[in-house]
N, C-alpha and C positions, 0 to 999 in steps of 0.2 A: 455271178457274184450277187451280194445282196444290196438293194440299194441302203441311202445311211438316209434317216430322216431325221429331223430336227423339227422340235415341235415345243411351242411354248402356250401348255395350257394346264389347269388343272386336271385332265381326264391324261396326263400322259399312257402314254402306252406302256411305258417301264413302270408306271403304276399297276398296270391289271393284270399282272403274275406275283405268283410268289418269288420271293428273292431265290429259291430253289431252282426257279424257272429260268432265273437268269445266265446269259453266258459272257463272262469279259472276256470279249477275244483282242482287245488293242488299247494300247495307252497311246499316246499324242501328245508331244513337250516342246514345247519355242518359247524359248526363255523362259519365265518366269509361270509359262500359261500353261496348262494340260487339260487333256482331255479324255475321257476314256471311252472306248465305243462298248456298244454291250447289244447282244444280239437276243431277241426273244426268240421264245418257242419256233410264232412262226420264221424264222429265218429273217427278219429284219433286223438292222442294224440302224442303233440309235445313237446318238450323241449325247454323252453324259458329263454334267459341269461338278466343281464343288459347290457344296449346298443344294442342289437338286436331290431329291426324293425319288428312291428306287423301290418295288414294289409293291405288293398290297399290303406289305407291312410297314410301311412307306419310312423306312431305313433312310438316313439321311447321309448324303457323299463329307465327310469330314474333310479329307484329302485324298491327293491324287497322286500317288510317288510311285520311283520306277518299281517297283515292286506289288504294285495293285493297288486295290481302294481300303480304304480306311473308313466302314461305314459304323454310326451311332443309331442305337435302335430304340426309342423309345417309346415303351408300352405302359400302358395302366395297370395296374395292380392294386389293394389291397394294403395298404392305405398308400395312394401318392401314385407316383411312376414309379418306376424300375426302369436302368438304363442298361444295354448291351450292347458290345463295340467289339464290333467284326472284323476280317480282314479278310476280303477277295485279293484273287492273285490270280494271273492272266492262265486263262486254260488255252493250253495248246493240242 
């Protein structure tokens, strides 16, 4: 199995792939809280909150429901931002 790490820093590791790169393989819910784990390439497993920034297109966690993540993707463009709003859903 893979270990789960948890890491609070700006160089995250779920920063340095593409979100293409990423795998949600688990959600996690006690009461009111959730969590969702997300595996990179190399087979770690990470701990991912709402509001944390997922990879090098640093996607941002909106929500966390039983049904996957809810991420908002905001890039620059010509003139301003541009906003795009995903939804991952647990790969099994």
């Amino acid at each position: 199995t893979s270990p789960v790490q948890t890491v609070a820093s700006a160089a995250h590791p779920l920063q340095a792939h593409a979100l293409e790169q990423l795998r949600l393989v688990g959600l996690l819910t006690s009461g009111n809280d959730s969590i969702a784990l997300i595996e990179t390439p190399d087979r770690v497993l990470h701990r991912a909150d709402p509001g944390q920034q997922l990879g090098s297109e640093r996607a941002t966690i909106v929500a966390i429901t039983p049904g996957g993540l809810q991420l908002r993707n905001a890039a620059m463009g010509p003139p301003g931002s541009v906003e795009q709003w995903l939804r991952v859903e647990v790969q099994r």
